[in-house]
N, CA, C and O atoms as a GROMACS GRO file, in nm:
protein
  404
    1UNK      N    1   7.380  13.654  13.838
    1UNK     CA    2   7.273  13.752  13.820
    1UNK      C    3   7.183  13.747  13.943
    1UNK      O    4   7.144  13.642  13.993
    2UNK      N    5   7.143  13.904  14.001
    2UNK     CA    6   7.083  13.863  14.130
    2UNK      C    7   6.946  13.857  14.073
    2UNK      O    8   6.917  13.887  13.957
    3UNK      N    9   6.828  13.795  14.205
    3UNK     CA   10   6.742  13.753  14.123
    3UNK      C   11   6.614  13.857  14.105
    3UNK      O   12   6.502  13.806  14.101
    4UNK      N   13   6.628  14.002  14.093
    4UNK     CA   14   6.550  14.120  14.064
    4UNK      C   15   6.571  14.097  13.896
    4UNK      O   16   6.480  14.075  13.816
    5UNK      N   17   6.716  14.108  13.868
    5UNK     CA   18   6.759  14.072  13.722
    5UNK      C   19   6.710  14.013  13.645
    5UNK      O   20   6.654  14.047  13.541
    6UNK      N   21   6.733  13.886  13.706
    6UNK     CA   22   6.673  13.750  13.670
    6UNK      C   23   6.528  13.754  13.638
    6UNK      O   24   6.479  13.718  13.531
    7UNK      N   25   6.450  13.811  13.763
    7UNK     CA   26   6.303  13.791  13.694
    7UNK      C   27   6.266  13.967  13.594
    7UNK      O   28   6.155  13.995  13.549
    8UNK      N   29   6.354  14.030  13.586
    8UNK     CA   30   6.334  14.100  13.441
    8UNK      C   31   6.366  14.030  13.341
    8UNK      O   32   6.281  14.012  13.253
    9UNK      N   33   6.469  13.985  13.331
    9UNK     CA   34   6.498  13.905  13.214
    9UNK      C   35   6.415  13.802  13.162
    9UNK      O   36   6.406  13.768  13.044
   10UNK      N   37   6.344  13.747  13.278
   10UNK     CA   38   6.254  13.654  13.225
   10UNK      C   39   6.122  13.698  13.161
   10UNK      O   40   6.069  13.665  13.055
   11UNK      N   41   6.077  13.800  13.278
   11UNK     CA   42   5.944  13.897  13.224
   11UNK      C   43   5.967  13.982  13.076
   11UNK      O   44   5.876  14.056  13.036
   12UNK      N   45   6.071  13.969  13.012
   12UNK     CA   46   6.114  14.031  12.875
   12UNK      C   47   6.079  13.928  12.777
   12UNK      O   48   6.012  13.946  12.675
   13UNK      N   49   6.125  13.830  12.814
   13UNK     CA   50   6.143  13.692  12.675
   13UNK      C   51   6.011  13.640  12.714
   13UNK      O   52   5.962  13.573  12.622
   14UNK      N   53   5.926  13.649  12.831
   14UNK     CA   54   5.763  13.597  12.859
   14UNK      C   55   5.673  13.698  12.751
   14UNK      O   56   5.565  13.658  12.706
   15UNK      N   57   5.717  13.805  12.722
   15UNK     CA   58   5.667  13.963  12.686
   15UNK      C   59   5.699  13.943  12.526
   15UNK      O   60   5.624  14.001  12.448
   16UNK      N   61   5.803  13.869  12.475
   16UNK     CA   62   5.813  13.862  12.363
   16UNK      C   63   5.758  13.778  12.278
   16UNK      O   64   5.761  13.783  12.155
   17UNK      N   65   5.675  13.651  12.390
   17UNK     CA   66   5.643  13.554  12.285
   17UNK      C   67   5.456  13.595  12.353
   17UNK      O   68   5.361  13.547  12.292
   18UNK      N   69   5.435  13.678  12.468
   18UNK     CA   70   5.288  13.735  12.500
   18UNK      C   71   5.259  13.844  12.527
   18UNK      O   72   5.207  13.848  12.638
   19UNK      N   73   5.268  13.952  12.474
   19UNK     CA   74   5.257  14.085  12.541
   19UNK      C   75   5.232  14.118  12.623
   19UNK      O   76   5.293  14.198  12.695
   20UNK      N   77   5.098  14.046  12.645
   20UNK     CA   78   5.007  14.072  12.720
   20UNK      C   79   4.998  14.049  12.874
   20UNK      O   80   4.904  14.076  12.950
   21UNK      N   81   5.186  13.961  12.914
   21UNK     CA   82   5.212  13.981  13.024
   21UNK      C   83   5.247  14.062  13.127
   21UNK      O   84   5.317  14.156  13.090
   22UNK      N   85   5.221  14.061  13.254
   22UNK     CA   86   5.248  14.200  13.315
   22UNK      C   87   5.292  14.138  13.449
   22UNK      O   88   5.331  14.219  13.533
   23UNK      N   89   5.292  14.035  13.475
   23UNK     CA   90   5.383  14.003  13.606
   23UNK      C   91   5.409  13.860  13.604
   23UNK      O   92   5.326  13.788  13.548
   24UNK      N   93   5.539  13.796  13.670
   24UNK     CA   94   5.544  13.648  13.692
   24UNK      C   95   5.488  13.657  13.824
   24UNK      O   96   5.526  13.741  13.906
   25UNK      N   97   5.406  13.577  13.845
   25UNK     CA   98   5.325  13.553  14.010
   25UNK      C   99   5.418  13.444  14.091
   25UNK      O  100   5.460  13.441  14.206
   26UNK      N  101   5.433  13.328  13.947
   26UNK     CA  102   5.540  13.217  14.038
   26UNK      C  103   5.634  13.168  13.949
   26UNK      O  104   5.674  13.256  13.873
   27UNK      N  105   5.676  13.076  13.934
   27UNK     CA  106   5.775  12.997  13.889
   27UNK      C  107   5.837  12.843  13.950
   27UNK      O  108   5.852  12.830  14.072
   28UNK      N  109   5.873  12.728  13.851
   28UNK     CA  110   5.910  12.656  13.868
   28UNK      C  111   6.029  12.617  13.758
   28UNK      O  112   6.012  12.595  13.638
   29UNK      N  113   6.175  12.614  13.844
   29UNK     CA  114   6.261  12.586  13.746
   29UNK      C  115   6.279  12.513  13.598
   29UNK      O  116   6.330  12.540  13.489
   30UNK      N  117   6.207  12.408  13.658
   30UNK     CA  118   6.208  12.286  13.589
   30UNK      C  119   6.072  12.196  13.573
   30UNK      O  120   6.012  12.194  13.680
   31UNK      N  121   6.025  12.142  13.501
   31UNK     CA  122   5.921  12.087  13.474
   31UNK      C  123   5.911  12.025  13.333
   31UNK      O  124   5.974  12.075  13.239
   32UNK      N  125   5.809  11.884  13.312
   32UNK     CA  126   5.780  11.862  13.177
   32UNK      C  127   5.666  11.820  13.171
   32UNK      O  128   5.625  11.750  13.263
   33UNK      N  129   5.581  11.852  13.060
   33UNK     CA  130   5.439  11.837  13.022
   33UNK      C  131   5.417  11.704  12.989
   33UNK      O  132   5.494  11.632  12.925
   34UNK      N  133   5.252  11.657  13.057
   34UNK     CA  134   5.249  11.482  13.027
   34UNK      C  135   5.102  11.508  12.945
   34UNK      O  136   5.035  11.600  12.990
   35UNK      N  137   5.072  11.467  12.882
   35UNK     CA  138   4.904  11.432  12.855
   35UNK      C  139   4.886  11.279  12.913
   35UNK      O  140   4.981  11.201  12.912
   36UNK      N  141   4.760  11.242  12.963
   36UNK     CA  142   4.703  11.133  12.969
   36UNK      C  143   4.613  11.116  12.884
   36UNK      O  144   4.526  11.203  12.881
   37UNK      N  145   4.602  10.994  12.780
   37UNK     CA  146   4.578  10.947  12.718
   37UNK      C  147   4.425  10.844  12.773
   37UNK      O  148   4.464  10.742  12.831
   38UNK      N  149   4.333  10.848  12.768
   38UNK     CA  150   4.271  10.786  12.818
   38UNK      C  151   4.250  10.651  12.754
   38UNK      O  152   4.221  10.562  12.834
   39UNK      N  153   4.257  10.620  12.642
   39UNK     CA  154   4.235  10.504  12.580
   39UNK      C  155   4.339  10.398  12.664
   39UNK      O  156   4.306  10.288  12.707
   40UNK      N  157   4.428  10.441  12.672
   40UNK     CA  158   4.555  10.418  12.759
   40UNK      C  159   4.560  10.365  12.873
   40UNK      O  160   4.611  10.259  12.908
   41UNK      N  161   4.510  10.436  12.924
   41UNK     CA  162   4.493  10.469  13.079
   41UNK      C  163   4.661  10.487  13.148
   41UNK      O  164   4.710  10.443  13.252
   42UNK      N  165   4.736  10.597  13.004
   42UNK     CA  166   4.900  10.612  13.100
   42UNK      C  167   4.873  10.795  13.008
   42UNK      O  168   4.792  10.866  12.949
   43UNK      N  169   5.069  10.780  13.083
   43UNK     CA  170   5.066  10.967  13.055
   43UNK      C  171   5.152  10.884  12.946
   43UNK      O  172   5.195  10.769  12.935
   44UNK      N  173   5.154  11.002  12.871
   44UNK     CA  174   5.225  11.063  12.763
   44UNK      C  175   5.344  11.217  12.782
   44UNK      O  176   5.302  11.325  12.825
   45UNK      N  177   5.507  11.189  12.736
   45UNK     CA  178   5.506  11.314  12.740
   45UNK      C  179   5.499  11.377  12.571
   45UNK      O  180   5.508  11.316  12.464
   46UNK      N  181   5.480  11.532  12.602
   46UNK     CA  182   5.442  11.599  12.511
   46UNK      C  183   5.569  11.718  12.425
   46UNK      O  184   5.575  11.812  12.346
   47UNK      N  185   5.631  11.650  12.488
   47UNK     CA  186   5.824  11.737  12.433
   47UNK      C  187   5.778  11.856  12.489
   47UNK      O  188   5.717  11.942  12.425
   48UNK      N  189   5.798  11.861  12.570
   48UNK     CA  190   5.775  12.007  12.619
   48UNK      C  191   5.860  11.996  12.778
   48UNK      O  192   5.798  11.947  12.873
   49UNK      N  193   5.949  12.026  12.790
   49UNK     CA  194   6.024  12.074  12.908
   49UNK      C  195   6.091  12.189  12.948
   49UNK      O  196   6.171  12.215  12.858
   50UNK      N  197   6.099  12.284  13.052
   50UNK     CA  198   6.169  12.415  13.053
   50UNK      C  199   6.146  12.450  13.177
   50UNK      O  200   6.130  12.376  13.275
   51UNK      N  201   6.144  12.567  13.171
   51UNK     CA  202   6.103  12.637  13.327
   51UNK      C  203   5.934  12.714  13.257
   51UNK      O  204   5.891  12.783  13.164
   52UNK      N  205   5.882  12.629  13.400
   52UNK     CA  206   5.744  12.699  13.429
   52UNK      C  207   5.700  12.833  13.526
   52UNK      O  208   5.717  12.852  13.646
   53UNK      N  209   5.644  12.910  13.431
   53UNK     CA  210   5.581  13.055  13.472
   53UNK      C  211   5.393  13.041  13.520
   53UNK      O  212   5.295  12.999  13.458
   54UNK      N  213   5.405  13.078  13.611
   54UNK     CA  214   5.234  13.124  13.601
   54UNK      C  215   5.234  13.302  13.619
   54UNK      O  216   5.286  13.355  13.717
   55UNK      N  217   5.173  13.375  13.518
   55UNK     CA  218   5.198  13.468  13.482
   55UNK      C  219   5.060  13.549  13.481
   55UNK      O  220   4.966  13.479  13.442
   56UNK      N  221   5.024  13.688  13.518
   56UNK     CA  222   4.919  13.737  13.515
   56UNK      C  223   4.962  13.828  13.397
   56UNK      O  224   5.078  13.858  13.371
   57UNK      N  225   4.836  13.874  13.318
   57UNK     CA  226   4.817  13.901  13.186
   57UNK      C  227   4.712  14.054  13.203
   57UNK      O  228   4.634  14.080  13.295
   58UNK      N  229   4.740  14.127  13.092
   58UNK     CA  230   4.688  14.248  13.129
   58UNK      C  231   4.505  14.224  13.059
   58UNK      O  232   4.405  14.288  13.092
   59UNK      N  233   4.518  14.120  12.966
   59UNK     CA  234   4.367  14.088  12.914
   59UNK      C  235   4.324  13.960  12.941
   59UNK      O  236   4.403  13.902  13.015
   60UNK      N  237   4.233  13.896  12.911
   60UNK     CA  238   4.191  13.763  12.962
   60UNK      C  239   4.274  13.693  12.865
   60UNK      O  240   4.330  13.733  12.762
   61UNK      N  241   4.266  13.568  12.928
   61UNK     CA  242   4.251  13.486  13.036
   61UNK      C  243   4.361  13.578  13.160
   61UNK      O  244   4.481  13.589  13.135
   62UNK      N  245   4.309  13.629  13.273
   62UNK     CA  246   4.419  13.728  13.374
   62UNK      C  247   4.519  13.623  13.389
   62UNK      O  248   4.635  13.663  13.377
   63UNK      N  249   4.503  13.501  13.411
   63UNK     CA  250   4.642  13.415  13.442
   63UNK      C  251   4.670  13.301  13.310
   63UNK      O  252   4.598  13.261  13.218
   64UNK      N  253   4.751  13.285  13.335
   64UNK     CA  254   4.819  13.152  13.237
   64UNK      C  255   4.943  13.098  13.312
   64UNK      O  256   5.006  13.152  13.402
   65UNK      N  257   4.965  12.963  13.244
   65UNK     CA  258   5.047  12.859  13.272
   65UNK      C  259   5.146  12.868  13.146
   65UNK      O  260   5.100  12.830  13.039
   66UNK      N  261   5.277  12.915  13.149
   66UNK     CA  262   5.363  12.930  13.035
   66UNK      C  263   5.484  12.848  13.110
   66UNK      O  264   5.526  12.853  13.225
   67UNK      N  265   5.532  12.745  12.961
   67UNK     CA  266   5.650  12.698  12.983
   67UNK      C  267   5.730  12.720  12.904
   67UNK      O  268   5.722  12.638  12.812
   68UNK      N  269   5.822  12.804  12.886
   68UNK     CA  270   5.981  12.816  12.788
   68UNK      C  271   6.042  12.671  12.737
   68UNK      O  272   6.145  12.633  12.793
   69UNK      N  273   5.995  12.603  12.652
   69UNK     CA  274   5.989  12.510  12.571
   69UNK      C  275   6.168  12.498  12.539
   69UNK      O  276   6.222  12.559  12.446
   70UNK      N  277   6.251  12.397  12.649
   70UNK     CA  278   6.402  12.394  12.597
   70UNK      C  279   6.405  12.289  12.478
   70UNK      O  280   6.523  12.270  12.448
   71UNK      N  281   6.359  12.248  12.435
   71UNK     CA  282   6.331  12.131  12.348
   71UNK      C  283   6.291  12.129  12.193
   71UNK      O  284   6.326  12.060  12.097
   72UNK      N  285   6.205  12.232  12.211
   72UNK     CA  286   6.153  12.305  12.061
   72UNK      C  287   6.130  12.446  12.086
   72UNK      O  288   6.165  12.504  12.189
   73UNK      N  289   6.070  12.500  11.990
   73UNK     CA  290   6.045  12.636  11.961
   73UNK      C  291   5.919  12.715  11.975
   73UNK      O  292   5.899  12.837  11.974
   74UNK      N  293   5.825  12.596  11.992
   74UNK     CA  294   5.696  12.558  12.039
   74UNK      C  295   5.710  12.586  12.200
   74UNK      O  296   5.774  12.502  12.263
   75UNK      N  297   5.652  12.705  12.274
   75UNK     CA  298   5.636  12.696  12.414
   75UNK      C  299   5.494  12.683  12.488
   75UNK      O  300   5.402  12.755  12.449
   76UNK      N  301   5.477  12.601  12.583
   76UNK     CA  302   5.334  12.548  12.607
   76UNK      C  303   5.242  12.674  12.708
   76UNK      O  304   5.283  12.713  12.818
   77UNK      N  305   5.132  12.715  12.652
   77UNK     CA  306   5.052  12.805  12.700
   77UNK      C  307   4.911  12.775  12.727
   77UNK      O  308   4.830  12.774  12.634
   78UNK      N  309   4.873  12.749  12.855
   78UNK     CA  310   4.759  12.744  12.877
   78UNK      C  311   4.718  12.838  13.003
   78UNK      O  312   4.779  12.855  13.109
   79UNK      N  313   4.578  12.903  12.951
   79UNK     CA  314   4.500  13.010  13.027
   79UNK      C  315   4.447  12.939  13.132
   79UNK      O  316   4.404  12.824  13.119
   80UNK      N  317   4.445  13.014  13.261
   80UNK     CA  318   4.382  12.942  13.387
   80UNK      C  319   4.240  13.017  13.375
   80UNK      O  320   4.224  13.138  13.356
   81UNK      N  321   4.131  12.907  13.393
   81UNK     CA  322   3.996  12.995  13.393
   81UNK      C  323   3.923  12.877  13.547
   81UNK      O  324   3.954  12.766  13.590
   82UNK      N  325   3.820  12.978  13.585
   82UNK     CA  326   3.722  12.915  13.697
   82UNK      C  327   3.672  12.785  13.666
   82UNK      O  328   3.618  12.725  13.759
   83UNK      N  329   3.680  12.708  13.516
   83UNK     CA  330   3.602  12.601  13.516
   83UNK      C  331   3.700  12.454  13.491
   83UNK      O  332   3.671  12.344  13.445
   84UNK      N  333   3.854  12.526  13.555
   84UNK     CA  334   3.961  12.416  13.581
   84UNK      C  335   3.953  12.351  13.683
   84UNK      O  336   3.918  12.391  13.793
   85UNK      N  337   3.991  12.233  13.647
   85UNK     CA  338   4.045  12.127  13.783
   85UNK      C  339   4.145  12.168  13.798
   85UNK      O  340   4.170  12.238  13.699
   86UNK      N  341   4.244  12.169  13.882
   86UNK     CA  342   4.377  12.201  13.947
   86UNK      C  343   4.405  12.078  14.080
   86UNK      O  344   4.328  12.052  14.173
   87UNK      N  345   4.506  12.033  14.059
   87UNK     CA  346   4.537  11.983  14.201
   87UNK      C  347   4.686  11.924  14.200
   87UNK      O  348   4.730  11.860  14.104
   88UNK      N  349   4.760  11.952  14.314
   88UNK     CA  350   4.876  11.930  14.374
   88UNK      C  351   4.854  11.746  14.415
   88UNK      O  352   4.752  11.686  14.449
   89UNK      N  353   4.998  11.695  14.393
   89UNK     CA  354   4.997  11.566  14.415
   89UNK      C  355   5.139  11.568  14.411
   89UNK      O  356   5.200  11.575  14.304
   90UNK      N  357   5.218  11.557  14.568
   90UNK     CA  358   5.387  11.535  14.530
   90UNK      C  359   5.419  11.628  14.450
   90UNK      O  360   5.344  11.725  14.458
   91UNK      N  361   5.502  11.639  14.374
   91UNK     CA  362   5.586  11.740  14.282
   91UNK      C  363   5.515  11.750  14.174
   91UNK      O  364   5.571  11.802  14.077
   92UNK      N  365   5.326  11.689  14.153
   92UNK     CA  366   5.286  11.697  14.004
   92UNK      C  367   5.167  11.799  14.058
   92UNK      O  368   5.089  11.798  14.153
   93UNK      N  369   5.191  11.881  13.958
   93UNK     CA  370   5.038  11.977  13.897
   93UNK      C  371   4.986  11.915  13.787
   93UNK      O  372   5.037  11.890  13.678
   94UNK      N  373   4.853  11.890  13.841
   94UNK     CA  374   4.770  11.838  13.718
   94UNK      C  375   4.683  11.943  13.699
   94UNK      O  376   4.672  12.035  13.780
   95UNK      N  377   4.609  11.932  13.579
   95UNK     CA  378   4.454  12.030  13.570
   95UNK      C  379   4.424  11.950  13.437
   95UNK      O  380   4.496  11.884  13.363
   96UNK      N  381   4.258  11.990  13.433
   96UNK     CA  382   4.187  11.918  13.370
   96UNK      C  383   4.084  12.025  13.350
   96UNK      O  384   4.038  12.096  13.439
   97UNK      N  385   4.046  12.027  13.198
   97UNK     CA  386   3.958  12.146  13.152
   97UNK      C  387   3.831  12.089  13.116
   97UNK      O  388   3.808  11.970  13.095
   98UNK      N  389   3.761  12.171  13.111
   98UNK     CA  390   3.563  12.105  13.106
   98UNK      C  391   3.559  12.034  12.971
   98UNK      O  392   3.457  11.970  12.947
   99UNK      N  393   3.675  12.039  12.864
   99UNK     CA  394   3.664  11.940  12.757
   99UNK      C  395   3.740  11.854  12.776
   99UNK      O  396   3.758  11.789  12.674
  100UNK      N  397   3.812  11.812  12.881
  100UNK     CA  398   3.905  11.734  12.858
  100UNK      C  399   4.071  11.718  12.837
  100UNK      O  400   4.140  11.617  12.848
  101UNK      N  401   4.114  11.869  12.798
  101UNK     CA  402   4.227  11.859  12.801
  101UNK      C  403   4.336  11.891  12.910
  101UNK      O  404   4.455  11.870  12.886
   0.00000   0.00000   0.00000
């Protein structure tokens, strides 16, 4: 499948579980979700692995972080807003929200 295809096909099944999508901006094949645990002081993973979308949205939040969940049925969605941490480290994206998660 060439990859015009490919990212329709994806922007369809992104569209089915959010309507409210209207473009993939990026993508990462592969990825899996960690929480850090602070009591801890380690990560946790959160069963969540698939291919990661960052996707602009026709209503707020304009962007989000969507992962196609190969693992469960459950796919992980979080809205990007101005009062995120974000930061690149090696192959990890972290972010950190004004409560904590």
């Amino acid at each position: 499948m060439d990859l015009t295809k490919r990212r329709q096909a994806n922007l369809s099944v992104l569209r089915r579980h959010d309507a409210a999508v209207s473009e993939i901006v990026d993508l990462a094949t592969y990825v899996v979700v960690y929480n850090f645990d602070p009591e801890r002081q380690a990560w946790a993973r959160r069963g969540v692995e698939g291919t990661l979308f960052v996707v602009r949205r026709a209503v707020a939040p304009w962007y989000s972080l969507v992962v196609l969940n190969r693992l469960a049925l459950e796919n992980f969605t979080v809205g990007l807003s101005p009062s995120m941490e974000i930061q690149t480290t090696g192959n990890y994206l972290i972010y950190r929200t004004p409560l904590g998660g």
